[in-house]
KEMI-390830 format. One record per residue (C-alpha): residue in one letter; residue number from 1; x negated, y negated, z negated. Coordinates in Angstrom, 3 decimals, padded with zeros to 6 digits. Layout:
% residues N
> res n u v w
> A NUM X Y Z
...
//
This chain:
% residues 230
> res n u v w
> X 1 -105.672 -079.048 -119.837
> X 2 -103.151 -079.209 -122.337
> X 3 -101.875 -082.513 -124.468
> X 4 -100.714 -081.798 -128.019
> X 5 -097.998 -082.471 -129.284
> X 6 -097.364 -085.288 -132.146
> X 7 -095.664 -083.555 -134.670
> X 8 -097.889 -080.451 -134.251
> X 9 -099.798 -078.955 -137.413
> X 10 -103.078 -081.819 -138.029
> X 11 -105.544 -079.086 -138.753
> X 12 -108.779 -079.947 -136.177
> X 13 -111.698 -077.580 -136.402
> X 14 -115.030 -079.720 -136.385
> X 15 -117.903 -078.709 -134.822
> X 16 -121.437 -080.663 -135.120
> X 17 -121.191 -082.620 -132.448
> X 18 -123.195 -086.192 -133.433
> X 19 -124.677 -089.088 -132.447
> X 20 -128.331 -089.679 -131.211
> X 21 -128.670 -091.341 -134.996
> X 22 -126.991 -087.885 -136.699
> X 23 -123.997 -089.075 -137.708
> X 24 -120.638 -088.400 -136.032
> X 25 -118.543 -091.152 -134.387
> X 26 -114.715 -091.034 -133.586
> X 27 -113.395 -092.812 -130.661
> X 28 -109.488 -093.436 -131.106
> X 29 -107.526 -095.106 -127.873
> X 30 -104.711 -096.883 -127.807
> X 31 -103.612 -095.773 -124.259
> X 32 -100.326 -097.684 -124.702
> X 33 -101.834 -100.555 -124.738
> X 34 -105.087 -100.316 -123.021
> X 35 -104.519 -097.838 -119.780
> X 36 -107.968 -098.919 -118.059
> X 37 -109.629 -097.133 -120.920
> X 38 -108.966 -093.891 -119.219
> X 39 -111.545 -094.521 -116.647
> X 40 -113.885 -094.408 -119.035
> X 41 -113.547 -091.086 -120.617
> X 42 -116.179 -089.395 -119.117
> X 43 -118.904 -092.081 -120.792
> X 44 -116.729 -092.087 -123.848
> X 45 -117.434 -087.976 -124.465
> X 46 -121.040 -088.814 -124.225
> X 47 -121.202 -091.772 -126.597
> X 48 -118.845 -089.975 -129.405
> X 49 -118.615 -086.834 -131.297
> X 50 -114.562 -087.063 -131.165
> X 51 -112.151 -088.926 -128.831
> X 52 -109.344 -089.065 -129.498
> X 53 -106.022 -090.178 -127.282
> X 54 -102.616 -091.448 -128.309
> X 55 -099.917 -092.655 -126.004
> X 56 -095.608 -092.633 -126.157
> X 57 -095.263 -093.607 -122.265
> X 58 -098.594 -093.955 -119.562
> X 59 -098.565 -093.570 -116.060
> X 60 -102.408 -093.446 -116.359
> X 61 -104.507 -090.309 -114.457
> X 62 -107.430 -088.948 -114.196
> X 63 -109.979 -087.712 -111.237
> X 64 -109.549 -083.943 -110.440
> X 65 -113.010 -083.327 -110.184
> X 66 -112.874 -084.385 -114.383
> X 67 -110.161 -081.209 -115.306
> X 68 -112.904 -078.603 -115.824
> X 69 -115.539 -080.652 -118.216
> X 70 -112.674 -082.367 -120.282
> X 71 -110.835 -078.783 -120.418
> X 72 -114.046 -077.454 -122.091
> X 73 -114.423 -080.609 -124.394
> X 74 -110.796 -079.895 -125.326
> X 75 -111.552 -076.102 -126.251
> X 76 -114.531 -077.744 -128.324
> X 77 -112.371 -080.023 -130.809
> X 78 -114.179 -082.681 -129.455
> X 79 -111.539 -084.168 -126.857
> X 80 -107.684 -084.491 -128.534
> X 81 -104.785 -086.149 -126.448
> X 82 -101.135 -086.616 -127.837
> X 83 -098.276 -087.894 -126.618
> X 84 -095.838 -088.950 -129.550
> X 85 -092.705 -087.064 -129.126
> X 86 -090.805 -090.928 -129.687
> X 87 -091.729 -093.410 -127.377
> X 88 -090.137 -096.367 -130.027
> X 89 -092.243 -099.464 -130.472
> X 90 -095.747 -098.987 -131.727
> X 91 -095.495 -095.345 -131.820
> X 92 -098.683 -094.695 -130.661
> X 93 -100.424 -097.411 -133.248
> X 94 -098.580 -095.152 -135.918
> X 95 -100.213 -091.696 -134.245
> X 96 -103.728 -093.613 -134.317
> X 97 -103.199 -094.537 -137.651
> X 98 -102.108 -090.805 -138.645
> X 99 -105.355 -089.230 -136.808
> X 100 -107.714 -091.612 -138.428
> X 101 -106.688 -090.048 -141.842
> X 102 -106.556 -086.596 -140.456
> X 103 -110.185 -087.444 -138.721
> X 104 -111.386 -089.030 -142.325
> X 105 -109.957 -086.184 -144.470
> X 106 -112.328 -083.400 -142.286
> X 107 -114.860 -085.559 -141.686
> X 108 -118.479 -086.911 -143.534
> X 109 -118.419 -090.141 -145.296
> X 110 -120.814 -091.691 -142.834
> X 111 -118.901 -091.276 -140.002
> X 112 -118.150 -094.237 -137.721
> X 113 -114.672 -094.818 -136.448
> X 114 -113.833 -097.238 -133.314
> X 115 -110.543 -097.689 -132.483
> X 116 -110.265 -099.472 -128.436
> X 117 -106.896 -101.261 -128.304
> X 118 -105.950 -104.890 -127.569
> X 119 -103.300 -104.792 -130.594
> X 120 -104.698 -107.127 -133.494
> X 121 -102.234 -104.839 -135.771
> X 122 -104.551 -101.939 -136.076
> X 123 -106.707 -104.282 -137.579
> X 124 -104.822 -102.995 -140.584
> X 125 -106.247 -099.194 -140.176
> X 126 -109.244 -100.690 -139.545
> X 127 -109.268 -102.344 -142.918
> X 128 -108.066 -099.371 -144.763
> X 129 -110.887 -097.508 -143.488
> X 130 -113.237 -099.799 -144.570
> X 131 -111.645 -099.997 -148.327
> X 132 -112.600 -096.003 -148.648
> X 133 -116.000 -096.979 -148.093
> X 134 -116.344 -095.974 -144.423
> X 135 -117.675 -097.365 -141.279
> X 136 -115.009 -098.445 -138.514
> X 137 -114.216 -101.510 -135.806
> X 138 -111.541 -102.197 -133.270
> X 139 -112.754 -102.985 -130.146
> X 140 -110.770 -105.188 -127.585
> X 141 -111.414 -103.950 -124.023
> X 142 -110.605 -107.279 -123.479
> X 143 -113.965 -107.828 -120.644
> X 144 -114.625 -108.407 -117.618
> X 145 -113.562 -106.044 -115.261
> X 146 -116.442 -105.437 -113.150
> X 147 -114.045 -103.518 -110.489
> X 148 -111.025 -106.179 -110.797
> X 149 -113.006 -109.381 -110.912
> X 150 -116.024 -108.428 -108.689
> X 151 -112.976 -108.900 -105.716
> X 152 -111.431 -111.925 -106.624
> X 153 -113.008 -115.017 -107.861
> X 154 -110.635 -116.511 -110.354
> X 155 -111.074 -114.077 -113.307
> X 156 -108.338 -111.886 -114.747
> X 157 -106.807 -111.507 -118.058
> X 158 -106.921 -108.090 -119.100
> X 159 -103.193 -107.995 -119.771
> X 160 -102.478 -108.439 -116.442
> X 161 -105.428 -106.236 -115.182
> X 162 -103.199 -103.468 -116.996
> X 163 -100.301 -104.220 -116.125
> X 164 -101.002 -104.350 -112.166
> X 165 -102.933 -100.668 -112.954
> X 166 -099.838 -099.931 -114.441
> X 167 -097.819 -100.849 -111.357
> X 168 -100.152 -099.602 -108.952
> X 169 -099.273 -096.204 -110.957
> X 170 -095.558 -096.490 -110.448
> X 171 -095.993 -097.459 -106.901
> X 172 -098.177 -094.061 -105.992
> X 173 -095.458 -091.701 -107.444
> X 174 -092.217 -093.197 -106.370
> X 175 -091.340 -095.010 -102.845
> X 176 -092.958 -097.760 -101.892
> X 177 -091.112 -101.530 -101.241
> X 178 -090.786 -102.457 -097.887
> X 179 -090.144 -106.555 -098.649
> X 180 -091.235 -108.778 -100.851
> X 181 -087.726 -108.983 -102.514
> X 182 -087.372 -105.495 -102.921
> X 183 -091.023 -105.383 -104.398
> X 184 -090.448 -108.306 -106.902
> X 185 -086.902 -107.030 -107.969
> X 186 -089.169 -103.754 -108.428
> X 187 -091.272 -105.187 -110.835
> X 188 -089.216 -106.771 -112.852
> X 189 -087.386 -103.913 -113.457
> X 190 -090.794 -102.216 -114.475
> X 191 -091.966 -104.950 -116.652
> X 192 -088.827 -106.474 -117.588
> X 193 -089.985 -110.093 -118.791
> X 194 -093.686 -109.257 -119.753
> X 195 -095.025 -110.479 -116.086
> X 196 -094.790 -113.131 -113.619
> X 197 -093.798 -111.053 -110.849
> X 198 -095.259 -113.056 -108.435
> X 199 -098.633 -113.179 -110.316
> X 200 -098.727 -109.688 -110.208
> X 201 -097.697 -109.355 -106.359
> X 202 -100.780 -112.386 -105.996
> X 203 -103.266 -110.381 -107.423
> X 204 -101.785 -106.917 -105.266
> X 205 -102.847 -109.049 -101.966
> X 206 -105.967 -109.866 -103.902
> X 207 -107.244 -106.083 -103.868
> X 208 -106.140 -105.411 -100.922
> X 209 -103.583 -103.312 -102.133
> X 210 -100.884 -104.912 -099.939
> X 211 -100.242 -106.747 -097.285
> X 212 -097.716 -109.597 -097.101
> X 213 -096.663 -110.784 -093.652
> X 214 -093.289 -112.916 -093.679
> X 215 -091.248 -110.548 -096.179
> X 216 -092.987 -107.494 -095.073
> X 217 -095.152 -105.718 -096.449
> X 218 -097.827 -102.890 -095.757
> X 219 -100.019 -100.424 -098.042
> X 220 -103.810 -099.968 -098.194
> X 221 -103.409 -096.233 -099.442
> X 222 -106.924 -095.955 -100.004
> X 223 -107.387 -099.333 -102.124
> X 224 -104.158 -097.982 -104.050
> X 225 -105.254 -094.864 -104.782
> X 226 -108.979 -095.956 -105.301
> X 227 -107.593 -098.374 -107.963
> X 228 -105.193 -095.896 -109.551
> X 229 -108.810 -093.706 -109.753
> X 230 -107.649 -090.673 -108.068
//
């Protein structure tokens, strides 16, 4: 499965995929800022005639077992994912906002557009979609997260429910921290000043991700991975 590039030629064949109610609906993520929403794909391409999938940087993955069906909703025009060849600030708002023209120019009037992203900006697109007489809503995944909070009882803002898949990302792809100073000064270098890092370590012993004995610290592999979803 290939991902397109941004700056390559917007022409998007449409097939006649719709909803249960005939009309077509567009799904348009904001993987930047909402990574989780890749675990949903798979219920996404049955709820929507289009996805569609922006990101600059994402160390989000997805199941092997999901290659083959998303490679053949990819050779349908049904299932687009770009990575913006700039990963500068808001770049992939700007690719969501680009598609959601391209996606309006090809398709029917009635066609509903819902764009998933935590970022109140795109409220703007949203707006401009509505002023050309067309249906469309941002949706905040902004939820409980049955798989985060059904483990831990204080519940768990969704920023930092991305941010610690985020880390758990980084952490299955390069080495691992052996003490909790190395794993904090770790962090902070990921996140810079966007986290606590010692939230984010709380909630690692919270899933059972780590373990933290003295300044030590061991791996679950399979919790990691499990949360990672691979």
């Amino acid at each position: 499965m290939q991902e397109s590039d941004g700056c390559q030629k917007a022409n998007v064949e449409m097939t006649e995929a719709k909803s249960n109610d005939g009309n077509s609906r567009v799904l348009l993520i904001d993987l930047e800022n909402c990574p989780s929403q890749i675990n949903q794909l798979m219920d996404n391409l049955e709820q929507y005639s289009y996805v569609f999938v922006c990101y600059a940087q994402s160390g989000a993955k997805i199941p092997l077992d999901w290659v083959l069906s998303l490679t053949n909703t990819v050779n349908n025009d049904r299932l687009k994912i770009v990575k913006m060849p700039n990963s500068g600030k808001n770049a992939a708002d700007f690719g969501i906002t680009f598609w959601a023209g391209v996606f309006m120019a090809q398709l029917p009037l009635e066609t509903h557009f819902d764009i998933v992203s935590n970022d109140a900006d795109l409220d703007h697109v949203v707006c401009l979609i509505k002023s050309q007489q067309r249906s469309a809503e941002r949706i905040s995944n902004k939820k409980d997260n049955s798989q985060l909070n059904s483990l831990t009882k204080e519940p768990v803002t969704q920023f930092k429910y991305d941010c610690l898949h985020e880390y758990c990302s980084h952490l299955v792809k390069h080495s691992k921290p052996a003490k909790k100073s190395t794993l904090l000064n770790s962090i902070k270098s990921k996140f810079k000043t966007n986290i606590e890092p010692e939230e984010l370590i709380e909630e690692l012993v919270k899933q059972g991700i780590i373990n933290l004995k003295d300044d030590k610290i061991s791996y679950n592999p399979q919790k990691l991975n499990k949360f990672v979803g691979q």
